[in-house]
C-alpha positions as a LaTeX table, in Angstrom:
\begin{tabular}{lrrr}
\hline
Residue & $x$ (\AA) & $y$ (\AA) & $z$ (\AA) \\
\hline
Unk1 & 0.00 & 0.00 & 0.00 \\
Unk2 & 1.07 & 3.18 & $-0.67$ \\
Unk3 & 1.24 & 6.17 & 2.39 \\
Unk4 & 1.26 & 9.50 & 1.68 \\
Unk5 & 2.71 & 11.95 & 4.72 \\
Unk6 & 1.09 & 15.60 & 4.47 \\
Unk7 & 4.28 & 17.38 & 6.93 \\
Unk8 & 3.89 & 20.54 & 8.32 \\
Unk9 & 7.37 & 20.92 & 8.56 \\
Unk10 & 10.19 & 18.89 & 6.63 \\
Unk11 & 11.33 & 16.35 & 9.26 \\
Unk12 & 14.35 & 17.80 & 11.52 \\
Unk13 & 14.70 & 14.68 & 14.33 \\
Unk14 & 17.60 & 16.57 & 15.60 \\
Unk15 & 15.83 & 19.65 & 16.42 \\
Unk16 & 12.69 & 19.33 & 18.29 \\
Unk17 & 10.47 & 15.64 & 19.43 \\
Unk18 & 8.17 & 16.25 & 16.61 \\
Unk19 & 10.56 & 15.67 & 14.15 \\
Unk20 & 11.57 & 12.50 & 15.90 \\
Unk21 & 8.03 & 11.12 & 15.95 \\
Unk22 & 7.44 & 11.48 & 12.33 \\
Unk23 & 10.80 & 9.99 & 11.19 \\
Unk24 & 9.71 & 7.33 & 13.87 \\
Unk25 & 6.18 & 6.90 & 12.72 \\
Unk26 & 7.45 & 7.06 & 8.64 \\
Unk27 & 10.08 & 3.97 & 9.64 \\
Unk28 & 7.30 & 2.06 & 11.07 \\
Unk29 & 5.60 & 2.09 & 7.46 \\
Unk30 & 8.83 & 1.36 & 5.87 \\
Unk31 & 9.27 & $-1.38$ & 7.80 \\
Unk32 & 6.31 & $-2.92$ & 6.71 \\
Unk33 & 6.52 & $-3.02$ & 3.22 \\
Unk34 & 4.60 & 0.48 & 2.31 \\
Unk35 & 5.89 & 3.18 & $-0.08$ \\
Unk36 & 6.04 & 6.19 & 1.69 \\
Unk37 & 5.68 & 9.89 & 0.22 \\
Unk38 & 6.53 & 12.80 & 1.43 \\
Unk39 & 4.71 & 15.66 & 1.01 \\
Unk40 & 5.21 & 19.29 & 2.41 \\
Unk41 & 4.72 & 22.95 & 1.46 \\
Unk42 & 7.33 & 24.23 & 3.76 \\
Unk43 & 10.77 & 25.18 & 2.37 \\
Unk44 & 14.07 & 23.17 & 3.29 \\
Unk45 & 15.94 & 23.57 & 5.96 \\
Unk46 & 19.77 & 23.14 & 7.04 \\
Unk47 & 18.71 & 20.32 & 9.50 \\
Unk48 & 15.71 & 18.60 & 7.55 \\
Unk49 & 16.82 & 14.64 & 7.49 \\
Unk50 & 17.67 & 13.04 & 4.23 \\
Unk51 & 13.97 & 11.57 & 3.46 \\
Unk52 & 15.55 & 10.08 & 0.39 \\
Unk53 & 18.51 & 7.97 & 2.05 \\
Unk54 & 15.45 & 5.86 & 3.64 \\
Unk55 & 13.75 & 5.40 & 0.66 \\
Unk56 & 10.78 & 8.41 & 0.89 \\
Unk57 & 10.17 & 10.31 & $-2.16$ \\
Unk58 & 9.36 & 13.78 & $-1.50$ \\
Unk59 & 7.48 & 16.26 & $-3.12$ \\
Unk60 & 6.72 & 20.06 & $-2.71$ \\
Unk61 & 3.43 & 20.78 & $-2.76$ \\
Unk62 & 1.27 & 24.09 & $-2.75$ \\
Unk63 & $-1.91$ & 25.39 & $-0.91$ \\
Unk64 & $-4.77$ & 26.30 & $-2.73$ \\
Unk65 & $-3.65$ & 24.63 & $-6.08$ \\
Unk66 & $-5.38$ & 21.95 & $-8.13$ \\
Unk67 & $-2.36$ & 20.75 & $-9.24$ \\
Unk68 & $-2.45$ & 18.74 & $-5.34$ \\
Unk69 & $-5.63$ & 17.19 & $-6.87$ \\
Unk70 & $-4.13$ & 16.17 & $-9.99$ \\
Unk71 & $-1.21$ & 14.46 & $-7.89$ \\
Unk72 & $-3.82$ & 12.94 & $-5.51$ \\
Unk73 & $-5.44$ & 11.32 & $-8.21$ \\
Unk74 & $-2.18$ & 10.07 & $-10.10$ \\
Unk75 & $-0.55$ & 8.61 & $-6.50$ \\
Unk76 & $-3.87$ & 7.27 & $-5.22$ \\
Unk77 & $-2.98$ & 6.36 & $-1.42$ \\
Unk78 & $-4.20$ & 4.25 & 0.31 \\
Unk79 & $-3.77$ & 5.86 & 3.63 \\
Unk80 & $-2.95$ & 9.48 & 4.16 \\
Unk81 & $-0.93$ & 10.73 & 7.47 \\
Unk82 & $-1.81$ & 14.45 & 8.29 \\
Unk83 & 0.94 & 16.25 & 10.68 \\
Unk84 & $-0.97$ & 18.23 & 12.89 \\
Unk85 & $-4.77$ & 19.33 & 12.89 \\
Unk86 & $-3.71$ & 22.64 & 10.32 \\
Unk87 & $-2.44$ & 20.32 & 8.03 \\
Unk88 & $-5.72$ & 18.18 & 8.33 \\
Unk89 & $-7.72$ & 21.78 & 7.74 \\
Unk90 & $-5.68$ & 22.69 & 4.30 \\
Unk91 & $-5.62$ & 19.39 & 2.29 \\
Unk92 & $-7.99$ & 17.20 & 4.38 \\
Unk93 & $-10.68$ & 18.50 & 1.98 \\
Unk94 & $-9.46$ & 17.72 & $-1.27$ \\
Unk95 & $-8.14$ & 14.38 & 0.11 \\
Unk96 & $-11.36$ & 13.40 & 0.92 \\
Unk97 & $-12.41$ & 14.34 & $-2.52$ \\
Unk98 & $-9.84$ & 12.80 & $-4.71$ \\
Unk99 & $-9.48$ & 9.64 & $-2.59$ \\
Unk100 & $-12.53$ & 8.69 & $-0.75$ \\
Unk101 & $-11.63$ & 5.63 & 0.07 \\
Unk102 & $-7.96$ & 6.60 & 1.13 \\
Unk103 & $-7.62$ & 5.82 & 5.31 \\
Unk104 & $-7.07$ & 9.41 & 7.07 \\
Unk105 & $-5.07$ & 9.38 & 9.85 \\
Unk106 & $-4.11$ & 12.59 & 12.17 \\
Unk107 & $-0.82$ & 12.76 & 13.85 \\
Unk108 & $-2.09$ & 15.43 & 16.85 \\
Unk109 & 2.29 & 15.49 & 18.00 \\
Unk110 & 0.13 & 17.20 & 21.26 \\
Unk111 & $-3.05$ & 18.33 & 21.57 \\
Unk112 & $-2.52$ & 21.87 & 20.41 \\
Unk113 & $-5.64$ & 23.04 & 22.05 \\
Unk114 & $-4.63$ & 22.24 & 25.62 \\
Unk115 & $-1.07$ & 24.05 & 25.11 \\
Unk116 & $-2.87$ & 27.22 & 24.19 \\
Unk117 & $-5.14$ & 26.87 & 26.87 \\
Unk118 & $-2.36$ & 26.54 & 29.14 \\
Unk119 & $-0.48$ & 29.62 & 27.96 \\
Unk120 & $-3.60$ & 31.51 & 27.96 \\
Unk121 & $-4.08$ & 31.29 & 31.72 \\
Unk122 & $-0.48$ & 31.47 & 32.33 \\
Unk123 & $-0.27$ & 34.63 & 30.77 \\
Unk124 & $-3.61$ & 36.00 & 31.87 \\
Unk125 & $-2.34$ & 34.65 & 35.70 \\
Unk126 & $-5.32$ & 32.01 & 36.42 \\
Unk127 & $-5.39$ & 28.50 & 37.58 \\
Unk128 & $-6.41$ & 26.37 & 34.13 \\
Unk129 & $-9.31$ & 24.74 & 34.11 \\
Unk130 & $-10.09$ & 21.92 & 31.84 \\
Unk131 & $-13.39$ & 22.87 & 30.83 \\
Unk132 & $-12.10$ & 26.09 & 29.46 \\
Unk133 & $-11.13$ & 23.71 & 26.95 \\
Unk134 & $-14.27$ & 24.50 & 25.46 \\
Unk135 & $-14.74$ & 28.34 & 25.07 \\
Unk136 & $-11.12$ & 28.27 & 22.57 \\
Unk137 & $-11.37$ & 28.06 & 18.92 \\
Unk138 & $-8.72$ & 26.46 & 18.48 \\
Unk139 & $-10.19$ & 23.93 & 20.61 \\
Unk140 & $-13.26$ & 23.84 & 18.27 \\
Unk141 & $-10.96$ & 23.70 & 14.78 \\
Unk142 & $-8.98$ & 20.95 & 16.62 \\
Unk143 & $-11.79$ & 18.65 & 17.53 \\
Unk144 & $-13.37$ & 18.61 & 14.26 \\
Unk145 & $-9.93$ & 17.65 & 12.49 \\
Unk146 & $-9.90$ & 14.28 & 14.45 \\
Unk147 & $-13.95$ & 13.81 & 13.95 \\
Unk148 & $-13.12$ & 14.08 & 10.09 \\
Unk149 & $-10.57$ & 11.62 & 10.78 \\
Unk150 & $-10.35$ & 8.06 & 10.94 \\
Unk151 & $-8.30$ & 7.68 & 13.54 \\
Unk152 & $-6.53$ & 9.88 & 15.64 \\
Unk153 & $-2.56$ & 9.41 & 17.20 \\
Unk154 & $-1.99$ & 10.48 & 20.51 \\
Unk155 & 1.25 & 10.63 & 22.92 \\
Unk156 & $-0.40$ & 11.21 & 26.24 \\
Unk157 & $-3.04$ & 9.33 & 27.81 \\
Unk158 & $-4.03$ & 12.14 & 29.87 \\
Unk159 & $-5.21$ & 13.41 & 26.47 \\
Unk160 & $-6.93$ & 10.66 & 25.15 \\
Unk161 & $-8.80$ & 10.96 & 28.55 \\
Unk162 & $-9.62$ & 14.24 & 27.97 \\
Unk163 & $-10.99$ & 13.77 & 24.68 \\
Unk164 & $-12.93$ & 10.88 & 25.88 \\
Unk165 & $-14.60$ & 12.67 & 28.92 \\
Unk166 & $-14.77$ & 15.55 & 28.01 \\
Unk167 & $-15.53$ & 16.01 & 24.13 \\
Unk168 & $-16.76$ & 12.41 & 24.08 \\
Unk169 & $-15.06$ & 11.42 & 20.98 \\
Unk170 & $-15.47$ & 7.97 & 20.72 \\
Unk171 & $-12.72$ & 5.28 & 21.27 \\
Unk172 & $-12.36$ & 3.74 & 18.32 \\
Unk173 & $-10.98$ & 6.98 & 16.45 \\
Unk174 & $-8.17$ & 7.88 & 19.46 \\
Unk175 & $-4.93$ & 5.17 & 19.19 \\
Unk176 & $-2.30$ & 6.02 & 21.92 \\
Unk177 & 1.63 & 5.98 & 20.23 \\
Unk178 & 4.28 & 7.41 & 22.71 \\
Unk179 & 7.18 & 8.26 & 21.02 \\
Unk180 & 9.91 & 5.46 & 21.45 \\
Unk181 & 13.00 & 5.06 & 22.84 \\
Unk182 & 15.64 & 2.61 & 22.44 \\
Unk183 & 17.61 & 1.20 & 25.13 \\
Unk184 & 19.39 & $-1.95$ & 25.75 \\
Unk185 & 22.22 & $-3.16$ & 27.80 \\
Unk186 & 25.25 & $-2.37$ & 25.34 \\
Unk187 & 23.98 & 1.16 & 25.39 \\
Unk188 & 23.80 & 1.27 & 29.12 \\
Unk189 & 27.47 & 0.01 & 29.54 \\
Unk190 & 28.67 & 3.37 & 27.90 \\
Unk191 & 26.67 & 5.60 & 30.05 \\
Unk192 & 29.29 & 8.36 & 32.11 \\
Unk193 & 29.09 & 7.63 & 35.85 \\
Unk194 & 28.28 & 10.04 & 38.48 \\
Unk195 & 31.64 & 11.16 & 38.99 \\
Unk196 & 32.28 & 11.42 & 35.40 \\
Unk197 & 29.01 & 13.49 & 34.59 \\
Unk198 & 28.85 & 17.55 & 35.26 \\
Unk199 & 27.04 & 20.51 & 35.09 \\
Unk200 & 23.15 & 21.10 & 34.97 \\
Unk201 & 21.82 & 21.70 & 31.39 \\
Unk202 & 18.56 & 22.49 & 29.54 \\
Unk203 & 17.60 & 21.24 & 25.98 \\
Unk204 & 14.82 & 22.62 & 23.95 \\
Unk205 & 13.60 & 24.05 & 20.35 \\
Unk206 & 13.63 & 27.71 & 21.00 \\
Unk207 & 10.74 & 28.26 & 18.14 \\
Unk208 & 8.52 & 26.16 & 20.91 \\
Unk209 & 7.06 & 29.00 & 23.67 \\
Unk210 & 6.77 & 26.33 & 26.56 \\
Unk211 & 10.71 & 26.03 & 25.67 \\
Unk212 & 11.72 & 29.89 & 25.62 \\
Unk213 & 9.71 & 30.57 & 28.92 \\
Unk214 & 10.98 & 27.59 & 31.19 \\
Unk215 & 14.72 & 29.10 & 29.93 \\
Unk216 & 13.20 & 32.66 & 31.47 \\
Unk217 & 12.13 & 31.05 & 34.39 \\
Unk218 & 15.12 & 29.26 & 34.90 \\
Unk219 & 17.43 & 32.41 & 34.70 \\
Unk220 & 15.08 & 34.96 & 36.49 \\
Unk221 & 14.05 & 32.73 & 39.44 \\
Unk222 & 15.49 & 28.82 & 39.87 \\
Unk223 & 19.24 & 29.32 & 38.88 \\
Unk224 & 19.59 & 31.78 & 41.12 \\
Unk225 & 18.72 & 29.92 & 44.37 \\
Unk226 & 20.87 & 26.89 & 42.70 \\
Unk227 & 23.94 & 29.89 & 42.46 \\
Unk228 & 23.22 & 30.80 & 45.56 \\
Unk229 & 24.00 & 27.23 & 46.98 \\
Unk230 & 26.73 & 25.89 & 44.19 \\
Unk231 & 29.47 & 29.04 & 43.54 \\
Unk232 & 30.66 & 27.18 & 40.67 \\
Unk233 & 27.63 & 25.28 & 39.26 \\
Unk234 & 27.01 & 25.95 & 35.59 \\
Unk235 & 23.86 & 25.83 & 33.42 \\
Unk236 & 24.11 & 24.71 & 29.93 \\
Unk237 & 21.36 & 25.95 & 27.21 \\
Unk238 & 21.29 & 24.13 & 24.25 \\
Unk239 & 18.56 & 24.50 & 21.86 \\
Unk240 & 17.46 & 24.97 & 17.69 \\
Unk241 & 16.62 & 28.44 & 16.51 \\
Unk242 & 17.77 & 30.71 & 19.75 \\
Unk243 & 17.22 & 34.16 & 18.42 \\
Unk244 & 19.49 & 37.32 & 19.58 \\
Unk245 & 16.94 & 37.50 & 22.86 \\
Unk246 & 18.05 & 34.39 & 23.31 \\
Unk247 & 21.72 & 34.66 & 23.31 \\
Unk248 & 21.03 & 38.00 & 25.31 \\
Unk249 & 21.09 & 35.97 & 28.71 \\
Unk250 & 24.50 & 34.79 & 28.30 \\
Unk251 & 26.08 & 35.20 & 31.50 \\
Unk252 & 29.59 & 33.58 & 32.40 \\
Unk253 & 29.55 & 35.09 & 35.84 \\
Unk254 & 26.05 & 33.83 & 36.27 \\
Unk255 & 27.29 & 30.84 & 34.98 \\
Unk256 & 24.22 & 31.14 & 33.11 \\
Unk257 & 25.76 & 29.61 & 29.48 \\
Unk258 & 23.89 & 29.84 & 26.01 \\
Unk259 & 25.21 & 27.11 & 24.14 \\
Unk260 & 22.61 & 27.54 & 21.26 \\
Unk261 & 22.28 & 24.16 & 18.55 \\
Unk262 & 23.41 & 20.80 & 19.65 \\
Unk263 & 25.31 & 19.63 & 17.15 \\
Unk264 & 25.36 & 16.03 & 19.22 \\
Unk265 & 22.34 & 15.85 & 21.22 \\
Unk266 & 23.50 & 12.19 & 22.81 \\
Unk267 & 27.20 & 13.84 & 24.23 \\
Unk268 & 25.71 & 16.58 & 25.49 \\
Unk269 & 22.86 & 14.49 & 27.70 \\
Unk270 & 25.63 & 11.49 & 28.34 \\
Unk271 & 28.25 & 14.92 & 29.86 \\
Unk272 & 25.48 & 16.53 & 31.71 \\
Unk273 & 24.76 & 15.04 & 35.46 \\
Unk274 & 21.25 & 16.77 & 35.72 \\
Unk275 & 18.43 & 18.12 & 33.14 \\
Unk276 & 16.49 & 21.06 & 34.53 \\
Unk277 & 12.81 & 21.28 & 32.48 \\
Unk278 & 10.87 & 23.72 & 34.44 \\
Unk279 & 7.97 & 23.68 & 32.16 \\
Unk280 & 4.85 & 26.17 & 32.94 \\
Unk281 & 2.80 & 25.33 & 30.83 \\
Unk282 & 2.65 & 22.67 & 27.20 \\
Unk283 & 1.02 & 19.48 & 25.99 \\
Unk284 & 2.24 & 15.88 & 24.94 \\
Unk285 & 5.10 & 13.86 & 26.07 \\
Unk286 & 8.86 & 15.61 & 26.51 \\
Unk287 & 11.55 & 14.75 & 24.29 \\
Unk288 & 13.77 & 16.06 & 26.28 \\
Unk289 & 13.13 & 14.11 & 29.59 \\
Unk290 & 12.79 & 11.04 & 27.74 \\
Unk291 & 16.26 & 11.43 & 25.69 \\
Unk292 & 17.75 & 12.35 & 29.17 \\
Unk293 & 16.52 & 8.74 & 30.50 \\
Unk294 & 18.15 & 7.18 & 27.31 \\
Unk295 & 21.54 & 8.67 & 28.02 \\
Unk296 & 21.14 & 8.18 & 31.85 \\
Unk297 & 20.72 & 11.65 & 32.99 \\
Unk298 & 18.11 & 12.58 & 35.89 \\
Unk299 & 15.84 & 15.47 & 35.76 \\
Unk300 & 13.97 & 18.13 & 37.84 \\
Unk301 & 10.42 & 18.93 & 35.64 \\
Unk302 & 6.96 & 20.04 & 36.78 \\
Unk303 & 4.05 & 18.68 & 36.42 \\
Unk304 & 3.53 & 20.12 & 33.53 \\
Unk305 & 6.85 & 18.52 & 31.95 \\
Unk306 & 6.19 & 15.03 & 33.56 \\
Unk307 & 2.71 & 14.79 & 32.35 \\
Unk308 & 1.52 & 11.28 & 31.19 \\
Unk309 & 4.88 & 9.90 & 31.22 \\
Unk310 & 5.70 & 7.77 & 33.92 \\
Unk311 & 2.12 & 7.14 & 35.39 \\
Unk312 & 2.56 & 4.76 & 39.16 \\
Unk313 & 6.67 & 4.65 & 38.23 \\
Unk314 & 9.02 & 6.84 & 39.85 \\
Unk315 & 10.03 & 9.37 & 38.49 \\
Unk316 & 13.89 & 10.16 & 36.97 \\
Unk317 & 14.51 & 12.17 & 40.04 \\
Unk318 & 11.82 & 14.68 & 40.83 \\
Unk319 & 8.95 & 16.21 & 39.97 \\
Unk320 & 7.86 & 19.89 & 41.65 \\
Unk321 & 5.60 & 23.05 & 40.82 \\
Unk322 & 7.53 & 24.92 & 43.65 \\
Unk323 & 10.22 & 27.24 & 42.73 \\
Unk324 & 12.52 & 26.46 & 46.00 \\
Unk325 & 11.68 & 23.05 & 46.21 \\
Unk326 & 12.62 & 22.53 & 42.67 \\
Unk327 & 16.07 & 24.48 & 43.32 \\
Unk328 & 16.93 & 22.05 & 46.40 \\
Unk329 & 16.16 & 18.98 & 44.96 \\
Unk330 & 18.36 & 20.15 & 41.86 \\
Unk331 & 21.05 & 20.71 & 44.54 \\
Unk332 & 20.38 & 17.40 & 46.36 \\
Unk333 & 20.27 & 15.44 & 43.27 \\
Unk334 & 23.69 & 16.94 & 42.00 \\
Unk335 & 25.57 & 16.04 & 45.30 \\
Unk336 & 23.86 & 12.68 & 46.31 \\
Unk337 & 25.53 & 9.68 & 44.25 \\
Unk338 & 22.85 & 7.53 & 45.87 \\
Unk339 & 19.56 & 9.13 & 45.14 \\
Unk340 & 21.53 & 10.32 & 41.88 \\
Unk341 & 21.73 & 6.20 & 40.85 \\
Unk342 & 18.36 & 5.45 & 42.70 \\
Unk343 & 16.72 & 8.35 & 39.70 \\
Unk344 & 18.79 & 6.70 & 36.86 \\
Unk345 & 17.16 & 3.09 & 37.42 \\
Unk346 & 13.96 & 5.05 & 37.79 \\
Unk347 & 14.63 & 6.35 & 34.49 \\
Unk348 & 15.40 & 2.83 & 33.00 \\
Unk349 & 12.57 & 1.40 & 34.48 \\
Unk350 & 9.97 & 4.22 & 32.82 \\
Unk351 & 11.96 & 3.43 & 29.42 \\
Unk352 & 11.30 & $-0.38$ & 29.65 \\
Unk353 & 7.66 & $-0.17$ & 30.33 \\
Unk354 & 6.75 & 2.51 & 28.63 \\
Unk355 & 8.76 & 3.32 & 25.28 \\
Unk356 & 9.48 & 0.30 & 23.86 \\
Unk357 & 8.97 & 0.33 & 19.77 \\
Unk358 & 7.77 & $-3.43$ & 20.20 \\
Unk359 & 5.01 & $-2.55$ & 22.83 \\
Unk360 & 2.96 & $-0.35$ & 20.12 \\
Unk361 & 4.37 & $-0.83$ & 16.61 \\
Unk362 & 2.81 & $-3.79$ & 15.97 \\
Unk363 & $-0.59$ & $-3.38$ & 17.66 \\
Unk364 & $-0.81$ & 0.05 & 15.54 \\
Unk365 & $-0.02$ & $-1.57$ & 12.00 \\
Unk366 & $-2.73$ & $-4.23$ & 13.11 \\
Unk367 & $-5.50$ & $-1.00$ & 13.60 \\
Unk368 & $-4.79$ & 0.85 & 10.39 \\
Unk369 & $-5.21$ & $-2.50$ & 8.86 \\
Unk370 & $-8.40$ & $-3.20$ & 11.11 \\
Unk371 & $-10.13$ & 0.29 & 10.39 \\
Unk372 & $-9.05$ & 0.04 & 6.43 \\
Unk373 & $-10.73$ & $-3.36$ & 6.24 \\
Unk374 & $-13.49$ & $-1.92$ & 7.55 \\
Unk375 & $-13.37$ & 1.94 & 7.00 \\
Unk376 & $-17.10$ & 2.40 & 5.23 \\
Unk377 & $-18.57$ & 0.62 & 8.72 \\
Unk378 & $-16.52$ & 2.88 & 10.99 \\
Unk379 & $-17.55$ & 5.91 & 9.23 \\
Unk380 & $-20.99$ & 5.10 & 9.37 \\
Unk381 & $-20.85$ & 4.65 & 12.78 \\
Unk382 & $-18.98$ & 8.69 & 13.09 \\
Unk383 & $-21.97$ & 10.61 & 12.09 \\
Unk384 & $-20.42$ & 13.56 & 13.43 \\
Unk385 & $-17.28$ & 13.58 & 11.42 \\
Unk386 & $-19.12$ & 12.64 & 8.03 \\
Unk387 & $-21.48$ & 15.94 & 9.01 \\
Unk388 & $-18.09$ & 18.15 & 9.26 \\
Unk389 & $-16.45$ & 16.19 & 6.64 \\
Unk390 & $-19.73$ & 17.60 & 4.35 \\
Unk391 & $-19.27$ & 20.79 & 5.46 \\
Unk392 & $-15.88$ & 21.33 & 5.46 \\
Unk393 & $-15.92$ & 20.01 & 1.80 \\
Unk394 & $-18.15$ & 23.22 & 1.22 \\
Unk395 & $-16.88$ & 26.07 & 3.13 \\
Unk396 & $-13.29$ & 25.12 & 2.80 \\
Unk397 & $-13.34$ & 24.17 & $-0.80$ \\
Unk398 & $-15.03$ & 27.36 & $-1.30$ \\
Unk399 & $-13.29$ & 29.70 & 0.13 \\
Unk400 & $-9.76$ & 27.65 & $-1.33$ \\
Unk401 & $-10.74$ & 28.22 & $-4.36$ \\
Unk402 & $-12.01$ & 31.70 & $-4.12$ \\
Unk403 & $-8.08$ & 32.53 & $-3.18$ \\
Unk404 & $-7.04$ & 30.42 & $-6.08$ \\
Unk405 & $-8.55$ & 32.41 & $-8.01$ \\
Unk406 & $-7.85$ & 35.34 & $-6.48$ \\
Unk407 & $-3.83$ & 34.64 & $-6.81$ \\
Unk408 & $-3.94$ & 34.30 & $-10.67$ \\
Unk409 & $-4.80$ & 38.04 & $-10.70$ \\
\hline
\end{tabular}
């Protein structure tokens, strides 16, 4: 069968856990036999992978064109993987027009609803409330994307819950796929030991919000208190895309160090003896935290950052909303060797049980084949996405082709 991937970036696996899922997700069709194709309208970048070098044809693609239709109907998929509910909203449309029968899958990355509604109260300086879920639009855009869907990839449970409960989609169109992680005992062996590990650091695309305020909040209020303790301690921020704002918190006194890119992710997390992630506010599952497990490095998060990712296991040191609590235990984690290995096992343990390719690869191939076996009886039974399928058709192929039209002038 044939797979056609919709990005809304080119794929940069390097550079932020999105682009790591979709390389991830793209391998697990490879690996079954599929010919995947690659389809974006965004423009290349310095550090998109090599889609071709694993066997993806790619192709650029434009918005409001018919000449998408006319490749539609030449490729023919049989399953179509949208990145991220926009995506779904440009080309979902003519998909479902050109290839009715094609299988349309959503790729949420996180629900992008419940980050905004996060920020929102952060910024406006109120406790979030789920239900307040409901008043965004981008709430209401984002919940009709997965109704028109057939099914619906998710990295958190706490958001398939949410959808569930609270917007009542049903089951059958939600499929929980964490993003994985690879471990095994050779890998383990290399790992740095406590004496051989340093500094605190921080890791994070700077183009992400959640990312460029936890690095604020770490310089204006937590690294401070850590200073205050540790004279010589040193924080190390590495990230894609820092912009001059960015680099303007340099501070080699402060100790306070912008290291910008990571040109090797892995050395930096296996030098590093702690991973700070004070995250306010966000959605999903954290790259970050779970790389820092893979290369045996604790961490201090939030809620927030630890959200749906370890569940009844311990956690990979500790988890705090509190500004000096989170400063000590970065302190007491640094200096205690044994609570220091106690976090790393933790982190080992979370990995094992939770992020293994094998524990959801194969279970998800054997849905997609399910629902496309059976895809005119589970669409019948989404009444609600086949009425917003019908009018999305009509509102969205309208007003597409009223700009097409409008750009030939």
């Amino acid at each position: 069968m044939k797979v056609l991937v919709i990005g809304f970036v080119w794929p940069e696996p390097n550079s932020s856990a999105a682009g790591l899922r979709m390389l991830q997700l793209i391998e697990i069709f490879l690996a079954e036999g599929y010919k995947v194709t690659f389809a974006s309208t965004a423009l290349d970048s310095d550090y998109m992978v090599n889609l071709s070098s694993i066997g993806v044809d790619t192709i650029r693609i434009e918005l409001n064109s018919d000449t998408f239709d006319f490749f539609l109907r030449e490729f023919n998929p049989s399953i179509v993987l949208f990145d991220r509910f926009m995506i779904e909203e440009q080309f979902g449309w003519r998909v479902a027009s050109n290839c009715p029968n094609a299988l349309r899958i959503l790729d949420t990355e996180d629900l992008h609803s419940l980050r905004a509604s996060r920020q929102t109260a952060f910024k406006e300086k109120i406790d979030f409330e789920i239900d307040s879920l409901l008043l965004q639009e981008i709430t209401k855009r984002e919940i009709a994307s997965i109704l028109r869907c057939d099914i619906t990839l998710l990295v958190s449970e706490f958001e398939i819950n949410i959808l569930k409960s609270l917007f009542k989609i049903d089951k059958s169109l939600l499929f929980y796929l964490p993003i994985f992680v690879e471990l095994n005992n050779d890998s383990i062996s290399k790992w740095k030991t406590f004496e051989e590990k340093k500094d605190f650091m921080f890791i994070g695309n700077f183009l992400h919000e959640p990312n460029w305020n936890a690095v604020q909040f770490l310089k204006q209020e937590i690294w401070p208190l850590i200073r205050k303790k540790m004279k010589n301690a040193e924080l190390k921020i590495y990230g894609a895309y820092p912009s001059h704002k960015v680099f303007q918190l340099h501070n080699d006194k402060e100790g306070f160090l912008i290291m910008g890119r990571a040109e090797n992710a892995a050395e930096v997390f296996n030098t590093a003896k702690i991973i700070l992630a004070p995250l306010r506010f966000g959605a999903g599952i954290k790259g970050k935290l779970l790389e820092a497990m893979q290369y045996g490095t604790p961490s201090v998060t939030t809620s927030i950052g630890a959200e749906s990712m370890n569940v009844d296991l311990k956690w990979n040191g500790f988890i705090t909303d509190d500004v000096e609590t989170f400063a000590h235990h970065a302190i007491t984690l640094y200096n205690d060797e044994k609570l220091w290995n106690e976090a790393r096992s933790n982190g080992i343990e979370i990995l094992n049980n939770r992020y293994r390719k094998e524990l959801f690869a194969p279970s998800f191939i054997e849905y997609v084949l399910k629902i496309k076996a059976e895809l005119k009886n589970h669409r019948k039974k989404n009444f609600m996405g086949a009425l917003l399928q019908h009018h999305t058709l009509r509102s969205t192929e309208y007003m597409s082709r009223w700009i097409q039209e409008k750009n030939k002038n």
